[in-house]
N, C-alpha and C positions, 0 to 999 in steps of 0.2 A: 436469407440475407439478400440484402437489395443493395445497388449502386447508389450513390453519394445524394444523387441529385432527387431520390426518393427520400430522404430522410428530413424530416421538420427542422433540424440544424445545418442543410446545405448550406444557407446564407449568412451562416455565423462566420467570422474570420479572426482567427488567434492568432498572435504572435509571442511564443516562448521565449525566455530568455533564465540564464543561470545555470547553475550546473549541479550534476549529480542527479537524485530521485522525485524530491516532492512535485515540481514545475512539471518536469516532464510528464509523471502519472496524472496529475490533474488537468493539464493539457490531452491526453492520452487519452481517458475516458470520453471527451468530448470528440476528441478525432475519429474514434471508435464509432459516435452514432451520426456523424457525418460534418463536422464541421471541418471547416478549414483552417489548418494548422501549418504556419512558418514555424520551424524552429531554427533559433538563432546560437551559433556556436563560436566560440573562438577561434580562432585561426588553426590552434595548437586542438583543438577538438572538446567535447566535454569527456570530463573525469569519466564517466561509467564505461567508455569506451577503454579506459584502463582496466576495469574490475571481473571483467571476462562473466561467468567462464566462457572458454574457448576453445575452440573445435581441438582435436587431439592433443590440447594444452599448450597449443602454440601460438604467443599472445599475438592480436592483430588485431588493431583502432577498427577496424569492419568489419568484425568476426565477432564484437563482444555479444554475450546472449542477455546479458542485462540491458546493454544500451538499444540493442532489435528491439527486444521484450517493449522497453519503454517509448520506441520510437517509430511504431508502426504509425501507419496513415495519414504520416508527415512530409509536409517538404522541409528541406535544411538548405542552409546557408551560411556561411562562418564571415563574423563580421568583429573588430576588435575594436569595443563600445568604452576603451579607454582615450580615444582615439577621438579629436572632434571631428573627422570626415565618418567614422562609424558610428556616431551618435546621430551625424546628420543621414545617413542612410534608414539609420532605424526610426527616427522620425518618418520619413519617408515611408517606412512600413506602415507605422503607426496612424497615418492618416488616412492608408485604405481599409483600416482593421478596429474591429469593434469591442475587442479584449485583449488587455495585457496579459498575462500570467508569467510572475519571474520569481527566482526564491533567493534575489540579490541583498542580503543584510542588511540592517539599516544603515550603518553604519561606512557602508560599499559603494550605499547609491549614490552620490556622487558623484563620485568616479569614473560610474558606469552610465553617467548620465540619465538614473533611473529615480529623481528624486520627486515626490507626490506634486508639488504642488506644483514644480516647472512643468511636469508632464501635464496635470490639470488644464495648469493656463495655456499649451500648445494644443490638446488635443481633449479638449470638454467633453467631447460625446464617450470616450472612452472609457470603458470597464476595464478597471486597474487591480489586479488580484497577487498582493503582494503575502508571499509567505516565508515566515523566519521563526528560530522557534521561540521568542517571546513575542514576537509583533511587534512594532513601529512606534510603542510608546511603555511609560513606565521604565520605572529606575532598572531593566536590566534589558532595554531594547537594543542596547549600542555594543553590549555582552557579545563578543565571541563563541559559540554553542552550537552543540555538532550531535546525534540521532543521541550519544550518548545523554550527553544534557537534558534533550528534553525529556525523555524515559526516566530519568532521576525528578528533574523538576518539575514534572508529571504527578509524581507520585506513584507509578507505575512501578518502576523498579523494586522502591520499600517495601509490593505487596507479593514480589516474586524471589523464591519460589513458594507459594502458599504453603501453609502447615509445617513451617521447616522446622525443625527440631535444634538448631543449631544458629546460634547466635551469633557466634563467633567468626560463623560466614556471612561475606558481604551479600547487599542485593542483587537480585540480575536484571540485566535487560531481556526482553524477549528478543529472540537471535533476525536478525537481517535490519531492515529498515524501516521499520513498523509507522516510526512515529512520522515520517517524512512520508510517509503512505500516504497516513491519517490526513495529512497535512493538501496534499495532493486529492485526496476523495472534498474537503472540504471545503477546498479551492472550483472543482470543478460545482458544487453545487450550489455555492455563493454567485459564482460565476453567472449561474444559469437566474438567480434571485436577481441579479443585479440589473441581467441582461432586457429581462422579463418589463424591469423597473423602468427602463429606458425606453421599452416599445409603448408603454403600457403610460408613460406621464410625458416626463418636461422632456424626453429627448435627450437628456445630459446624462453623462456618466457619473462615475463614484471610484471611489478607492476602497476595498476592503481591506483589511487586517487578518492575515489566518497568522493564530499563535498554535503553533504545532504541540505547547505545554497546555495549552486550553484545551486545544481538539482532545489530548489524549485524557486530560482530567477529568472531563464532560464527561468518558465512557468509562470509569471505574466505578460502573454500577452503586453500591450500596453505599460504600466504605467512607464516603464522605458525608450521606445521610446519617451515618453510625456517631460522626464526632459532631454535626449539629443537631441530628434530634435528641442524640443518647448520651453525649458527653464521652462516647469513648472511641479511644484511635486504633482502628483497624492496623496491622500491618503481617508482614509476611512467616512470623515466629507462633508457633502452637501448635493446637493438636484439631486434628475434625469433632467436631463435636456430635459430628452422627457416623454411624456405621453400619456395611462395609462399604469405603470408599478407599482405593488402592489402584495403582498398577501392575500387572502379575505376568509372570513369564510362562506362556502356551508353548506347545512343539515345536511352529513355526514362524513366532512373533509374539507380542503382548496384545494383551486387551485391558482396557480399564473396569474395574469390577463398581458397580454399584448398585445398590439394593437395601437402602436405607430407609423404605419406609418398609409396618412390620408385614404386610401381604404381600410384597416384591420378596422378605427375607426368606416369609413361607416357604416361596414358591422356586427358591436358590433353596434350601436346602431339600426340599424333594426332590430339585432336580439332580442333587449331589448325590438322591441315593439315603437321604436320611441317617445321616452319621451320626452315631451315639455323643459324640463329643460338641454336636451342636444343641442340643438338651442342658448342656453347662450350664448355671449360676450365669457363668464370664459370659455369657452369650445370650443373657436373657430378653434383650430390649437394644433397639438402637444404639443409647448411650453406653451402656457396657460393652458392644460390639465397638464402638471409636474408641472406648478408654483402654479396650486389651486387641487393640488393633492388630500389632506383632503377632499375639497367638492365633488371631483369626487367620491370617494371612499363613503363617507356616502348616497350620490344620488344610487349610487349600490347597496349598503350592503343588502337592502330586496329583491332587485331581487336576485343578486348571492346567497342568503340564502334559496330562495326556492329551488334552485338544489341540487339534491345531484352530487356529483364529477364528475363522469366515465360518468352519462347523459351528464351534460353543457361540459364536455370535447371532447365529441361526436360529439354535435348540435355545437360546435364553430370550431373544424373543417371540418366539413360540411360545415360550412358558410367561410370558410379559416379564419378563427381569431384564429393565434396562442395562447391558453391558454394552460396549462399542470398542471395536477395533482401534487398535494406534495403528494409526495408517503412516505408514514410508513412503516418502515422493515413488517411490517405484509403483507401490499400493495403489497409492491415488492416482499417477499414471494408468496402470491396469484397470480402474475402476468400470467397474460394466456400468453401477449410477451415471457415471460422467461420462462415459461414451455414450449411454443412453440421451443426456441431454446436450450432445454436443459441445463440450467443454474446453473440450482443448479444438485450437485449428491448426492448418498450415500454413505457415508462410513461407514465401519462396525468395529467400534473401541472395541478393547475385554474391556472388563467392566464396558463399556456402552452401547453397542447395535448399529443400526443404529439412523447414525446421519446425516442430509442434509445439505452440506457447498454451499458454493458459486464456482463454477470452473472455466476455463480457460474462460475468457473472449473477446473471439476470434474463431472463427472455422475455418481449413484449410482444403486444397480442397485435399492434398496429404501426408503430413507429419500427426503424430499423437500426440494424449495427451490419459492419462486416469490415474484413481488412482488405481494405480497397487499393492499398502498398506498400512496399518494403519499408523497413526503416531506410532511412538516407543515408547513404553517403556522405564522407564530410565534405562541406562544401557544395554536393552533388547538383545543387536547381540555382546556383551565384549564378551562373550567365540567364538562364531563365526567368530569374526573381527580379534582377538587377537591370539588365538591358532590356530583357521583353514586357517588362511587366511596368516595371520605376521608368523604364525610357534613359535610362543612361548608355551614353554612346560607348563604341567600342573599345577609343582611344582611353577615357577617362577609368572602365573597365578597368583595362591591362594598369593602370597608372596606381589606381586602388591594391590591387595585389602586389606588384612589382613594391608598392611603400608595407607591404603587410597587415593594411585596414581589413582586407577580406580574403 
């Protein structure tokens, strides 16, 4: 890891705004390889600073580990852009800064002073990365829609949980904030296309669009090749059509069983010890191993129960039979892989101490990353941002807070 001013994005400068996950991750990732990132908050703070978790479960707006998680490498500032004196500050930001990044709805921007085209006409050169989860146009852009929404209008959801047997149960979402991630990764790499755009021609900025239903329908691999090259609609009800493919309960955890082609299946039941019962009819071929799945599984269950995990994960690929661990946050904290690559870091957040997040997911051979500091304080760099930086005097300072603009 190298300091800021080593990095090929030192002289990039962001300024965040909105609240919750997508903005902040996608700003995040760029602060991570060294850009320069304002983030701009409410008076009242952003949401994730409510969502914890938090240290011995004792809630506190600077102790939340989502909002750290999302807000390292930043400076902050809390400014209230409903407000025309905080519209005109954030102007102010915005004309020393060469990317927006905000996930204020369309229907919001207004309000917040964040509408495309006024921004346009004030500030041309800048790279504008607005995310919501339909985008900025089309009959449902003005739609009220929240991580749930876009996971359904995705498509996502109908396809989860795969294989279900049971119809009668609704979809799911995959659990956390997936699609406002997706939203956030997509942001940060538009960002970098756009920025690229501006070095490289006219000088002028752009507006992008990230639809967090797009981002997420783009990655449902097959399932929509299935309804326009084949005529048929994938969704999350039926059966595997090859087998064994299962979750199974070991000594001390699960592993996921799979060995569906037939010299993986060979080489699973040698390693089983050659069990008379795998000789069956029911078990002669892939397809019969998916269609009498239950009985494969119950014929398993005491063997795979004598293992514990990380052994039978060992011994089966040794034997090349792809099985793999379900890993527990605790697992993947443990993971010798991920302490091998240095995975997780420390941060030294003030009034919590160290704390070990998750980092960059990626290593490069040339260019750098590192957390260079803590998430912010709310408020924490107002007088550094605003007096030392914008050149506003002291008086007018205190005048701004004392009315609640910051």
């Amino acid at each position: 890891m190298a300091s800021s001013t080593s990095s090929p994005f030192a002289a990039l400068k962001i300024v965040e705004c909105g609240q919750g996950v997508s903005a902040a991750f996608g700003a995040k990732l760029l602060a991570d390889l060294g850009a320069q990132v304002i983030k701009v908050e409410p008076p009242e703070g952003d949401l994730t600073r409510g969502r914890g978790p938090f240290p011995a479960g004792s809630e506190d707006p600077e102790k939340s580990g989502t909002f750290i998680y999302l807000n390292t490498n930043k400076r902050g500032v809390t400014i209230d852009l409903t407000q025309a004196a905080g519209q005109q500050l954030l102007s102010e930001l915005l004309n020393r800064a060469d990317v927006l990044i905000h996930n204020v709805p369309p229907a919001e921007r207004s309000v917040w002073g964040l509408e495309n085209s006024a921004l346009q006409t004030r500030h041309p050169r800048l790279v504008i990365a607005a995310i919501s989860v339909f985008g900025g146009s089309g009959r449902y852009a003005s739609y009220k829609a929240y991580e749930l929404t876009a996971s359904n209008a995705s498509g996502w959801a109908f396809l989860s949980p795969g294989a279900s047997p049971y119809p009668d149960l609704p979809p799911l979402k995959c659990f956390g904030s997936q699609c406002d991630f997706q939203g956030g990764v997509h942001a940060a790499l538009t960002v970098l296309a756009a920025y690229f755009h501006r070095l490289k021609s006219s000088d002028t900025g752009q507006v992008i669009e990230i639809s967090e239903q797009e981002a997420v329908a783009a990655m449902l691999e097959m399932n929509l090749m299935h309804y326009t090259y084949a005529g048929r609609e994938t969704s999350r009800l039926g059966s595997r059509a090859l087998g064994p493919w299962f979750i199974a309960d070991c000594a001390d955890g699960q592993i996921f069983v799979l060995a569906v082609e037939e010299d993986q299946w060979q080489r699973l039941v040698d390693l089983m010890g050659n069990p008379e019962w795998a000789r069956e009819e029911l078990f002669k071929d892939r397809l019969s191993r998916a269609q009498n799945m239950d009985a494969l599984k119950a014929l398993m269950a005491e063997w795979l129960a004598g293992w514990k995990v990380q052994d039978l994960y060992r011994v089966a690929q040794e034997h090349r039979v792809p099985f793999a661990p379900i890993n527990t946050m605790r697992s993947l904290y443990e993971s010798e892989h991920l302490r091998q690559r240095n995975f997780f870091v420390d941060v030294h957040q003030p009034g919590v101490g160290k704390m070990r997040v998750p980092g960059m997911p990626s290593q490069y051979g040339k260019s750098f990353w590192a957390i260079r500091r803590p998430a912010p304080r709310l408020g924490e760099h107002n007088e550094e941002i605003f007096c030392a930086e914008l050149g506003l005097s002291q008086q007018r300072f205190r005048e701004l807070r004392n009315a609640g603009v910051i």
